[in-house]
C-alpha positions as CSV (number, residue, x, y, z in Angstrom):
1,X,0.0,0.0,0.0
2,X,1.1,3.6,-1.3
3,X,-2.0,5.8,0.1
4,X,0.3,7.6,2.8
5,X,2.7,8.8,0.9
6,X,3.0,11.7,-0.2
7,X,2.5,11.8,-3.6
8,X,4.0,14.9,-4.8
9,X,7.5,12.6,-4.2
10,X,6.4,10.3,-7.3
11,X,5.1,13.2,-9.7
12,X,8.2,15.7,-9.1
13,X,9.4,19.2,-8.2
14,X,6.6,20.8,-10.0
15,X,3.8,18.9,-8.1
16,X,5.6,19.4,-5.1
17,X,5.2,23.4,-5.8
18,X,1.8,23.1,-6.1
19,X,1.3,21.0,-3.0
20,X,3.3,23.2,-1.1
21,X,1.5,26.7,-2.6
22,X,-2.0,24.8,-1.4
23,X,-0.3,24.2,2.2
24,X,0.7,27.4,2.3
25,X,-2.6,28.9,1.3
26,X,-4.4,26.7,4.0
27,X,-1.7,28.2,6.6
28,X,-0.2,24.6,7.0
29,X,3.6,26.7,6.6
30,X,5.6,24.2,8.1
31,X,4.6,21.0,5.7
32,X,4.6,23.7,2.9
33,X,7.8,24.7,3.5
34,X,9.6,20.7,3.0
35,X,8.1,21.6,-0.4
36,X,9.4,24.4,-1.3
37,X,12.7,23.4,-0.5
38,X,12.4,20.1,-2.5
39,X,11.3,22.0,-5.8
40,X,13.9,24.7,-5.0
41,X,16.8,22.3,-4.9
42,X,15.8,21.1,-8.0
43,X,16.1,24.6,-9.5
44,X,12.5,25.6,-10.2
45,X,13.0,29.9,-10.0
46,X,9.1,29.8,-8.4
47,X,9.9,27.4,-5.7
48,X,12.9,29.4,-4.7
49,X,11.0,32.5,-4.9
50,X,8.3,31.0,-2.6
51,X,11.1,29.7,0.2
52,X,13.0,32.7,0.3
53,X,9.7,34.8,1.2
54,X,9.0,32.2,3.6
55,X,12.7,33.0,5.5
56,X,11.6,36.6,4.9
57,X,8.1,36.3,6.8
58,X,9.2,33.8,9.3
59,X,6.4,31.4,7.8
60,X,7.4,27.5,8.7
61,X,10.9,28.6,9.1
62,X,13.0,30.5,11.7
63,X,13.1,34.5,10.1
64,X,16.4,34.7,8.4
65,X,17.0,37.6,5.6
66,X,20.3,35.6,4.8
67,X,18.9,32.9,3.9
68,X,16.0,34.9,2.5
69,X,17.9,36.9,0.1
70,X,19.7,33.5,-1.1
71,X,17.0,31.9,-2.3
72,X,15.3,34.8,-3.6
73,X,18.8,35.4,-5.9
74,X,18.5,32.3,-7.1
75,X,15.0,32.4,-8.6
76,X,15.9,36.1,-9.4
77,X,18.8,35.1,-12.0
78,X,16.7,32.7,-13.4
79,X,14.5,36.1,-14.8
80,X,11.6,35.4,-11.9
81,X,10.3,38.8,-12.1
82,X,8.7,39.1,-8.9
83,X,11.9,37.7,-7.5
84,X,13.8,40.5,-9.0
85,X,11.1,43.1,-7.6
86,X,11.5,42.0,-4.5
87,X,15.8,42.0,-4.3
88,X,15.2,45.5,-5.5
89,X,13.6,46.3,-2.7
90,X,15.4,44.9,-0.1
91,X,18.1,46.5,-1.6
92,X,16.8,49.7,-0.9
93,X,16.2,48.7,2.8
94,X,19.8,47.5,3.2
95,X,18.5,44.2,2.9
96,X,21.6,41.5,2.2
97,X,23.3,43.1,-0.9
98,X,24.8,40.1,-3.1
99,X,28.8,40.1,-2.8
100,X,30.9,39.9,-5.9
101,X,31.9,36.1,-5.0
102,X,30.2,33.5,-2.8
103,X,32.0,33.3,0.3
104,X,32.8,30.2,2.1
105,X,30.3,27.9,2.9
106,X,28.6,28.5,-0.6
107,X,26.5,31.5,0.8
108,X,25.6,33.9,-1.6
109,X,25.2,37.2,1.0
110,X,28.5,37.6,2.5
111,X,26.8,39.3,5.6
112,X,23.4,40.7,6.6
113,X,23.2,44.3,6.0
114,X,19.9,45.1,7.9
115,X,19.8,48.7,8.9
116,X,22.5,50.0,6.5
117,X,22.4,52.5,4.0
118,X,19.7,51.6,0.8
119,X,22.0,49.7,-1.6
120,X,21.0,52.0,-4.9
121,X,23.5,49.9,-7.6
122,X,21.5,47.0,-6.4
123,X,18.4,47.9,-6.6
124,X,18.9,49.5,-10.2
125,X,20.0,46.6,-10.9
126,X,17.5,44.3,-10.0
127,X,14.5,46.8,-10.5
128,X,15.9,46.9,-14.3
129,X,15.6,43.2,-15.1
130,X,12.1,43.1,-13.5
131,X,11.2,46.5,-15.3
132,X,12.2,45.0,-18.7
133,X,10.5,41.5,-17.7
134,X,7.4,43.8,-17.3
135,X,6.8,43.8,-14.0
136,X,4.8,46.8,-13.0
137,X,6.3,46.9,-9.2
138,X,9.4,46.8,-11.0
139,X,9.0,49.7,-13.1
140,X,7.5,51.9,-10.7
141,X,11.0,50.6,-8.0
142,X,13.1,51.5,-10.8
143,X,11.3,55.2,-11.7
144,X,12.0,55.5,-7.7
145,X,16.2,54.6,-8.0
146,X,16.0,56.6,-10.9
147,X,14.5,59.9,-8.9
148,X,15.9,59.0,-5.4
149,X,19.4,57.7,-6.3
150,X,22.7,59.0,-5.7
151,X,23.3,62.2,-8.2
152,X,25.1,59.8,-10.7
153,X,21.9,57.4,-11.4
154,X,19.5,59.8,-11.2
155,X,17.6,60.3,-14.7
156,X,14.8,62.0,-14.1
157,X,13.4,61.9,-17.9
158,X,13.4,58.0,-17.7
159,X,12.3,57.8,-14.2
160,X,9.2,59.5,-15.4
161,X,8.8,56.6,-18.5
162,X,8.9,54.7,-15.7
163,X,6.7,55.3,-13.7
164,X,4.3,56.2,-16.6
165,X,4.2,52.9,-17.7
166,X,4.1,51.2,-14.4
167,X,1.1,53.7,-13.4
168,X,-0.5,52.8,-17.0
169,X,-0.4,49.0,-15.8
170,X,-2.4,49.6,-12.3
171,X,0.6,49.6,-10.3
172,X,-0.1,52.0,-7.2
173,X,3.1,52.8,-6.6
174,X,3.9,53.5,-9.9
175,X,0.5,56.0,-9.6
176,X,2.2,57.7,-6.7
177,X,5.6,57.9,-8.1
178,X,4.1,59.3,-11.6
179,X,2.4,61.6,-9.6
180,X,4.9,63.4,-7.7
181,X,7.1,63.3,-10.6
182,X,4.5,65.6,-13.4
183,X,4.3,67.4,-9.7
184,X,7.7,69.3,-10.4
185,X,6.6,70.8,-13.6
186,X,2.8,71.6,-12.3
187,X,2.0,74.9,-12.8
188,X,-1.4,75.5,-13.9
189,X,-5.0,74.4,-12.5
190,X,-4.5,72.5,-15.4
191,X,-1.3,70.1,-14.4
192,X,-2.4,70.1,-10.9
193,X,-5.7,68.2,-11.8
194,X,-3.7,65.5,-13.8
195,X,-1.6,65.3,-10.5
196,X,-4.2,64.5,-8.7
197,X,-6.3,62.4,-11.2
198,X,-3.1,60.4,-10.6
199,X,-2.9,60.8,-7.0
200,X,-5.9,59.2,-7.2
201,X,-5.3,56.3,-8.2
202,X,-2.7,55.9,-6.1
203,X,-5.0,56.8,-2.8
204,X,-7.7,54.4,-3.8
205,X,-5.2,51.6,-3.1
206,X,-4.6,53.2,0.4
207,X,-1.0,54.3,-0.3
208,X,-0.6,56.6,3.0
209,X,1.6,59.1,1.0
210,X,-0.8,59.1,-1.6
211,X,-3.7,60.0,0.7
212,X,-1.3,62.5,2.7
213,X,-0.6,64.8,-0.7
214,X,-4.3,64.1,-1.5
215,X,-5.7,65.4,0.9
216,X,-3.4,68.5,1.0
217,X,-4.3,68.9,-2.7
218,X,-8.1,69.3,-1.6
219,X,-6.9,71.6,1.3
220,X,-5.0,74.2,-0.7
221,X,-7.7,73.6,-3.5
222,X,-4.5,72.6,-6.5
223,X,-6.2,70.9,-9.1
224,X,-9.6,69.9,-6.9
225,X,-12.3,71.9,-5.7
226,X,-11.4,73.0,-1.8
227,X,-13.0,70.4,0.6
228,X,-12.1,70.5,4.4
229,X,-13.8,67.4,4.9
230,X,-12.9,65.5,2.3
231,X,-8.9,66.5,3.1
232,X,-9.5,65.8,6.8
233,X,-11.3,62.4,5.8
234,X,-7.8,61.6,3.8
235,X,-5.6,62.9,6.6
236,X,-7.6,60.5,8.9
237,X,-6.6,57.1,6.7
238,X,-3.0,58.3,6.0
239,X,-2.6,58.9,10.0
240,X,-4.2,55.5,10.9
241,X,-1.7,53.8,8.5
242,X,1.0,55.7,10.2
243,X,2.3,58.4,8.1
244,X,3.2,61.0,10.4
245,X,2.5,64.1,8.4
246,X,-0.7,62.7,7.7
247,X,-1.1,62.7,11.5
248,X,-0.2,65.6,12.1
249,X,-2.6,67.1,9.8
250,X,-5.5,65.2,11.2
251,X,-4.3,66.4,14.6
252,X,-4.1,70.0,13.4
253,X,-8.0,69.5,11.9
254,X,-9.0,67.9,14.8
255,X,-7.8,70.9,17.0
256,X,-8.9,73.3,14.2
257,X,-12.1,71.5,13.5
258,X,-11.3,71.9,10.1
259,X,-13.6,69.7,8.0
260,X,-14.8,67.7,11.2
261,X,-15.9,68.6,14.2
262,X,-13.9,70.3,16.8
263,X,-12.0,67.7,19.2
264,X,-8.6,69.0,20.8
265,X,-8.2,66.6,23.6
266,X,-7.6,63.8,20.0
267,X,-6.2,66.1,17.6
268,X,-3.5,66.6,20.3
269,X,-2.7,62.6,20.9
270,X,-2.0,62.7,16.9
271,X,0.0,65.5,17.0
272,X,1.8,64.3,19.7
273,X,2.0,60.7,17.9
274,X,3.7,62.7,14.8
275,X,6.0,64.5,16.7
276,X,7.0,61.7,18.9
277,X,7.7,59.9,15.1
278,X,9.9,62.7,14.0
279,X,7.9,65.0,12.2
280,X,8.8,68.6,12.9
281,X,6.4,70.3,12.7
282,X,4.0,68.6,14.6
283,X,6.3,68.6,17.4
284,X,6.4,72.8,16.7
285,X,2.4,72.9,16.7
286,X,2.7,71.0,20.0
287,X,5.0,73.5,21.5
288,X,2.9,76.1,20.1
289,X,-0.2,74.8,21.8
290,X,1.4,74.7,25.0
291,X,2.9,78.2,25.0
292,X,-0.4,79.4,23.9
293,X,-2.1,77.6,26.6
294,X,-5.6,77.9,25.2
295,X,-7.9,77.0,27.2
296,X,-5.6,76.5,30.2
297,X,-2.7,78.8,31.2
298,X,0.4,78.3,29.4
299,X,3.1,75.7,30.1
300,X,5.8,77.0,29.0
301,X,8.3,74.7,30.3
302,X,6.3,71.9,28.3
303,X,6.5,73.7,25.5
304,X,10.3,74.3,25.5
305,X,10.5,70.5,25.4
306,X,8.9,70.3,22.2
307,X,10.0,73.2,20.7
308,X,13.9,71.1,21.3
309,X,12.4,68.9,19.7
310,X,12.1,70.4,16.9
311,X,14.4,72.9,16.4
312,X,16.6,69.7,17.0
313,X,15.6,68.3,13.9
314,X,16.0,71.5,11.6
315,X,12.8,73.6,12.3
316,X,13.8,77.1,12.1
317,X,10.5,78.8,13.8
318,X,10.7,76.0,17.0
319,X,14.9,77.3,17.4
320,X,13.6,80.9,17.3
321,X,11.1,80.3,19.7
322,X,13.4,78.1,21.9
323,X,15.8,80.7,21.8
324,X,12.8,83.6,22.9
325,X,11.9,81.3,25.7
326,X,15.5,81.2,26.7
327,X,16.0,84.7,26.1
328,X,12.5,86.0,28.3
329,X,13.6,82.9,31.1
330,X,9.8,81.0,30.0
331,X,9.8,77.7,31.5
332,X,13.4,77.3,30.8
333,X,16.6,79.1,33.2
334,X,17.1,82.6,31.6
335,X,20.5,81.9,29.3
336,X,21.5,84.5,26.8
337,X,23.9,82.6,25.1
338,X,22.0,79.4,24.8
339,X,19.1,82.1,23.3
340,X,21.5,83.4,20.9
341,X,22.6,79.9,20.7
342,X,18.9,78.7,19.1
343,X,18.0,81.6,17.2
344,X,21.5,81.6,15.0
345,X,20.4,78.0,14.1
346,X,17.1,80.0,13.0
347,X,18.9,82.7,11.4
348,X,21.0,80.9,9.6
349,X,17.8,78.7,8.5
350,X,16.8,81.8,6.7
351,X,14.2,83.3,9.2
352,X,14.2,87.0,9.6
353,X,12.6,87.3,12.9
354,X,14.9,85.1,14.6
355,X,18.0,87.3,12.4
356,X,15.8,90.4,14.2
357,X,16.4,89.1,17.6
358,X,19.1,87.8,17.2
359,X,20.4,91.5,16.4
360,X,18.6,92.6,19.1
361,X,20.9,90.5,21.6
362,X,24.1,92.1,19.8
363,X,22.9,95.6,20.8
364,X,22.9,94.6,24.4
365,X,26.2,93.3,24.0
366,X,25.7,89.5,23.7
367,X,26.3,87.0,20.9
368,X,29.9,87.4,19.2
369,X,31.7,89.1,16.4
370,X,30.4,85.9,13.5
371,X,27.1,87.2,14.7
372,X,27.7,90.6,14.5
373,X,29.0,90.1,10.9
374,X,26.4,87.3,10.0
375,X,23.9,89.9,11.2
376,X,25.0,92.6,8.9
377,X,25.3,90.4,5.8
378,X,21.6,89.2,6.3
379,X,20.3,92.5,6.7
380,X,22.7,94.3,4.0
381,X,21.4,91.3,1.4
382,X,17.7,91.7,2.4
383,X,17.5,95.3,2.3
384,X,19.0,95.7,-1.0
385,X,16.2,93.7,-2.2
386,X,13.8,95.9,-0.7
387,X,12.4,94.1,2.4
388,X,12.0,97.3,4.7
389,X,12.3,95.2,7.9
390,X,16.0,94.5,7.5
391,X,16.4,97.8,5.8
392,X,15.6,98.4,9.7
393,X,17.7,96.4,11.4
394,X,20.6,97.0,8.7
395,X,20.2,100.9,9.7
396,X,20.3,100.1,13.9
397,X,23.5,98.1,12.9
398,X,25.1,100.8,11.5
399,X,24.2,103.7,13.7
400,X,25.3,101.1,16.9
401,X,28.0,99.5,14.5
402,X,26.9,96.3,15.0
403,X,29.2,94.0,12.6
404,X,30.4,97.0,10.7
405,X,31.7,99.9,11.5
406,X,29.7,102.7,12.7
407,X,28.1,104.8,10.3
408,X,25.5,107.7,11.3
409,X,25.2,108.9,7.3
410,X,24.8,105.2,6.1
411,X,22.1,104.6,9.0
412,X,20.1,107.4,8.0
413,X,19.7,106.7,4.4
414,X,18.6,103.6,5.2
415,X,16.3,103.9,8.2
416,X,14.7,106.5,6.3
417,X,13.8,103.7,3.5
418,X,12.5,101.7,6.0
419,X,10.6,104.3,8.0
420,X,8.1,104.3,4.5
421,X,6.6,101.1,5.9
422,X,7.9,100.0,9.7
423,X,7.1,102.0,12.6
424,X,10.3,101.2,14.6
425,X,12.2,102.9,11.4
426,X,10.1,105.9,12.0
427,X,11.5,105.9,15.7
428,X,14.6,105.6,14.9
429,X,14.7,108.0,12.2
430,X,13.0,110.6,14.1
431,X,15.7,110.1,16.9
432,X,18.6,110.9,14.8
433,X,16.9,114.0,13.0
434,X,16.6,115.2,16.5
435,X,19.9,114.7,17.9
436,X,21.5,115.2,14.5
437,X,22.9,112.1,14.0
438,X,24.2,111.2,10.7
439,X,22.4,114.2,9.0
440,X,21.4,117.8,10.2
441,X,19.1,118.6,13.2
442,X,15.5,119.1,12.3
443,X,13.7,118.6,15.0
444,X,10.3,120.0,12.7
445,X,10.3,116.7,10.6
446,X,11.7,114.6,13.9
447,X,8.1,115.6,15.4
448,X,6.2,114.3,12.2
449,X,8.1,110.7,12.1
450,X,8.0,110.7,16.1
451,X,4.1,111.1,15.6
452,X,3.3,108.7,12.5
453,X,5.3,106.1,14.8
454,X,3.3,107.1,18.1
455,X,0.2,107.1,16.5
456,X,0.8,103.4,15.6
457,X,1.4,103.0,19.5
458,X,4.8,102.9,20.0
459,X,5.5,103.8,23.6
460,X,8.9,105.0,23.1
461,X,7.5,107.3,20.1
462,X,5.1,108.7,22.8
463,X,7.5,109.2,25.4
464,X,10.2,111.3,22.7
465,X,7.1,113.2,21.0
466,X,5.7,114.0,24.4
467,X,8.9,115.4,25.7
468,X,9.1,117.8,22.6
469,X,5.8,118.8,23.2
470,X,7.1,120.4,26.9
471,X,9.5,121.5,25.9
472,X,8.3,123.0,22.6
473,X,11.3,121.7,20.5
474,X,9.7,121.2,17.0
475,X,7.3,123.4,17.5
476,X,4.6,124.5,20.0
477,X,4.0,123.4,23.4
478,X,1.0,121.5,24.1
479,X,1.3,119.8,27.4
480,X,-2.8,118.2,27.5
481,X,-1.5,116.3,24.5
482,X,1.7,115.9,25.9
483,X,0.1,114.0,29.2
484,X,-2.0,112.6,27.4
485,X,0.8,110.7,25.1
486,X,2.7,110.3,28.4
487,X,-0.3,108.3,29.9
488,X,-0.9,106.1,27.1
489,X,2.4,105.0,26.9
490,X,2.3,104.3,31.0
491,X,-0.4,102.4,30.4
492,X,1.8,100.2,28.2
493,X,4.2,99.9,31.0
494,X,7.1,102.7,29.9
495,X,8.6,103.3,33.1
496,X,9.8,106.4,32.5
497,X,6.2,107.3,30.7
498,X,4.9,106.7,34.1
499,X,7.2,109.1,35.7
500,X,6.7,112.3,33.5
501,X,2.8,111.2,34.5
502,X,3.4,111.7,37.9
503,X,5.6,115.0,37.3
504,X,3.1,116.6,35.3
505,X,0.2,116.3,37.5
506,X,2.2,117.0,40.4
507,X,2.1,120.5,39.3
508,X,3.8,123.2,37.4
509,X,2.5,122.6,34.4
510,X,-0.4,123.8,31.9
511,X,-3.0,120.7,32.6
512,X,-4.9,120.2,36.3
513,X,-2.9,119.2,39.4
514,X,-3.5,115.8,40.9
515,X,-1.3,114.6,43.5
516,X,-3.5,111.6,44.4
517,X,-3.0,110.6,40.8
518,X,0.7,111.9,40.6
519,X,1.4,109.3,43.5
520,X,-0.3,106.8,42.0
521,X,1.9,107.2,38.9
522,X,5.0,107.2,41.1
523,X,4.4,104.4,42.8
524,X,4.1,102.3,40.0
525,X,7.2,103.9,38.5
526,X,9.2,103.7,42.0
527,X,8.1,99.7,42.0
528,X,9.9,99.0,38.4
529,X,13.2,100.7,39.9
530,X,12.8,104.4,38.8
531,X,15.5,106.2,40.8
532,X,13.8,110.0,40.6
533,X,10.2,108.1,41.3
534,X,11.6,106.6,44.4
535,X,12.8,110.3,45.4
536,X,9.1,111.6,44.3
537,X,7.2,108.7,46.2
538,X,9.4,109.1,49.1
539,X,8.7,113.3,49.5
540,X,5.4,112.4,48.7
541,X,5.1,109.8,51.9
542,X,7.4,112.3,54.0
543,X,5.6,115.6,53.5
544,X,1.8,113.9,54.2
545,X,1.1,115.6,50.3
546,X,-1.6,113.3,49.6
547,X,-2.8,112.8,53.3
548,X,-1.3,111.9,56.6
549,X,2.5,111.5,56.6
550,X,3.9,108.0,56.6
551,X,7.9,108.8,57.4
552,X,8.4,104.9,57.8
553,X,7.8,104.1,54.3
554,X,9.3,107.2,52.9
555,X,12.5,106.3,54.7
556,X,11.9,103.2,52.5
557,X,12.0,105.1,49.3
558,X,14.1,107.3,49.8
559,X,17.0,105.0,51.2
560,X,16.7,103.1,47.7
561,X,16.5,106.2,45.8
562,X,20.2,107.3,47.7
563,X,21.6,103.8,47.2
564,X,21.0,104.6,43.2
565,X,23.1,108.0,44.0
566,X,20.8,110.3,43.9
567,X,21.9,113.6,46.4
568,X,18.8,114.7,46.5
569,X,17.4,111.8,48.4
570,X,20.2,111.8,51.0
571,X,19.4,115.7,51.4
572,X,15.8,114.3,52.2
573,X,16.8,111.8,54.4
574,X,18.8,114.3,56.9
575,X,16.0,116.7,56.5
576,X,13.9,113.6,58.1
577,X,16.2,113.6,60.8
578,X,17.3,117.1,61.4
579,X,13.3,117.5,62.4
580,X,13.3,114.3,64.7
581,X,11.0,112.4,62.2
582,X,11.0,109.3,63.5
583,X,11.1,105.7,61.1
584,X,9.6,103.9,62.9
């Protein structure tokens, strides 16, 4: 009797592969798998190809890429297409690379290369013979060396044939790759519609980059009608197959509810997942949500964390940031040099707020001289192409000589360029009309940029435009107007604004005296530091101006107002004491 055997033994390698492919179908791998390797060894390409994917998956047989990429070689030279396809793209994963001679032992992979840099030669290779056996998958792998290779293997022209004709024959990838390829050269409504016709294709086989440029496609309406919910609805599939900008879009919509309703708490978790994967700028939004603090107070020492980050990975607006939150001492230790540490790596990124700031730490003597002369070039290059904010800053660095050597003439010129269309410009260029820096005194046209920048509320245009309308320099004197710039800019928090408050309705001048209100104004002036408002507060305290006399805190004031050096506080003090007016 014969009826046990296994008859696939009698009829030969080929019946064997079809007894095995039936096993394997039925998930019997391990009786599959004595199949395979009987048809294999007799040199059948499909056989081979079937064992080495079952080393690859782990299916019957311990998981061993080695042995994998063996077998898969052999069917591979023997033109198995899919065999070929698949080399390619372990190649391109750093996937056992075939050495120029078998090494001992008659292996054909002279180590496993897991993990290593994608093997491009390889994978040309190989995706070439598939390609020209007409495999689809191979096309569209070989369209992607083509594009992605090293600079010598890139052909751009025949990547696109490529891809074409894999795209033409239903292959996704080759959809995708297609796609991003007419993409370059998409310029009208027109193009962007093929693009997406393509994209299409591509996303209807749930390729998560595919759905990802979808979606942004119907977001920034290029070549499709604009559809927040139909972008979201993509962002949502590309995020649950784990593309992290497709997360971190959903996130943002989520947050945003942009195309779907409003849930933060969620679109938070993705944005968090994204960042937490790498993306950048989701881990930027996240630090952006936490400094905001919207609905609860910020967190700002959370949001430096993420704002590392991803300035860490090359996001210039999360270094400037870091580097603010550095620079103000928000959640992080105040460090100038670790401020002008981050916002350099912004500045040098190409952002011209962080190049601003960055400046702005020069001034006050931090940073060094490659800033100073980085600085300079950034705004000397921007400014001669017009941009009016570093025609700014490029002025301030040459009337402070910031990187270059100070030049009052040169500063004027160009702060009065930039005073057309920035109000700090018109500050600064009223300033040095009226001291006559760089150009002749004229403190008549100083009063009109003074005003244009006050009028935009700029405290310190106030303050200047409100002293020149005491003393009359410019022009008339008009202290109501002048008080009433002095106050607006206290209200802002100008210290010294908050002084000249105090002195004017303390008396002596043309609007109503109001010592309560003059106090007041000291006070809040004498609590920031002000030297002279310490003086004021303290007389006002001593001398009972505003009501009964309270000599122990006007010893108070007055002791910190002499400790700053001013005489006229120590006169006050031995007045206190020369009249037996007791501290305490």
């Amino acid at each position: 009797m014969i009826g046990w055997l296994d008859l696939s033994r009698l009829r030969g390698p080929t019946a064997a592969l079809a007894r095995a492919r039936a096993l394997a179908e039925a998930g019997d791998h391990k009786r599959a798998v004595r199949l395979f390797v009987r048809a294999a060894q007799s040199g059948l390409p499909e056989a081979q190809y079937r064992l080495g994917r079952c080393y690859l998956d782990g299916a019957g047989v311990p998981h061993s890429r080695r042995d994998a990429a063996a077998w898969i070689t052999r069917a591979a030279e023997q033109n198995h297409t899919e065999a070929q396809t698949l080399l390619a793209t372990m190649a391109l994963h750093g996937i056992g690379t075939p050495g120029d001679a078998a090494p001992a032992g008659g292996a054909l992979f002279a180590a496993n290369r897991h993990g290593a840099a994608p093997d491009f030669p390889a994978a040309r290779r190989w995706a070439e013979k598939a390609a020209a056996g007409g495999s689809a998958e191979g096309q569209a792998l070989l369209g992607y060396v083509l594009t992605a290779g090293p600079p010598e293997q890139q052909d751009l022209g025949a990547a696109l044939t490529w891809y074409k004709r894999a795209a033409e024959a239903g292959a996704p990838q080759g959809a995708l790759g297609y796609a991003l390829a007419l993409a370059q050269d998409a310029t009208t409504p027109e193009h962007h519609a093929v693009v997406a016709d393509w994209l299409g294709r591509a996303a209807a086989a749930e390729l998560p980059t595919a759905l990802f440029l979808l979606g942004l496609m119907h977001e920034k309406a290029l070549g499709l009608p604009p559809d927040p919910k139909q972008a979201a609805e993509l962002f949502r599939r590309g995020a649950e197959k784990g593309h992290r900008s497709a997360q971190a879009r959903w996130g943002l919509a989520l947050i945003e509810g942009r195309g779907v309703p409003a849930d933060p708490q969620t679109g938070e978790s993705w944005l968090r997942r994204a960042a937490l994967a790498g993306d950048s700028e989701a881990a930027a939004l996240v630090g952006d949500l936490y400094a905001r603090g919207d609905p609860l107070p910020p967190n700002y020492a959370e949001a430096a964390i993420w704002f590392r980050r991803a300035a860490e990975a090359g996001h210039k607006s999360a270094a400037r940031a870091l580097g603010m939150l550095y620079l103000t001492g928000a959640g992080v230790p105040p460090d100038q040099a670790e401020a002008a540490r981050w916002l350099r790596v912004s500045a040098e990124a190409g952002d011209p707020n962080a190049q601003a700031s960055l400046a702005n730490i020069l001034l006050r003597g931090g940073g060094d001289e490659r800033d100073a002369a980085r600085t300079k070039t950034w705004f000397e290059n921007a400014a001669a192409g017009g941009d009016l904010v570093a025609a700014y800053n490029y002025g301030v660095c040459l009337a402070e000589g910031v990187g270059v050597e100070r030049d009052d003439a040169k500063a004027v010129i160009w702060l009065r360029r930039a005073a057309e269309g920035v109000v700090n410009a018109q500050y600064w260029y009223g300033r040095m009309l009226l001291d006559g820096r760089g150009t002749d005194a004229n403190p008549e046209e100083a009063r009109i940029w003074l005003g244009q920048a006050a009028d935009r509320g700029m405290a310190d245009a106030e303050v200047a435009l409100a002293e020149m309308l005491v003393n009359g320099r410019g022009g008339d004197k008009n202290h109501p107007e002048a008080l009433i710039l002095f106050q607006r800019a206290a209200k802002r928090g100008h210290v010294g604004a908050m002084f000249a408050t105090g002195a004017m309705l303390g008396g002596g001048h043309d609007v109503p005296t109001n010592r309560p209100q003059a106090q007041t104004w000291f006070r809040a002036a004498a609590e920031q530091g002000h030297s002279y408002a310490q003086l004021m507060l303290g007389r006002y305290l001593a001398r009972g101006l505003t009501g009964p006399a309270n000599p122990t805190e006007a010893r108070t004031w007055l002791s910190r107002a002499a400790t700053a050096g001013l005489g006229d506080a120590r006169a006050e003090l031995a007045r206190l004491d020369a009249e037996g007016v007791s501290g305490g």
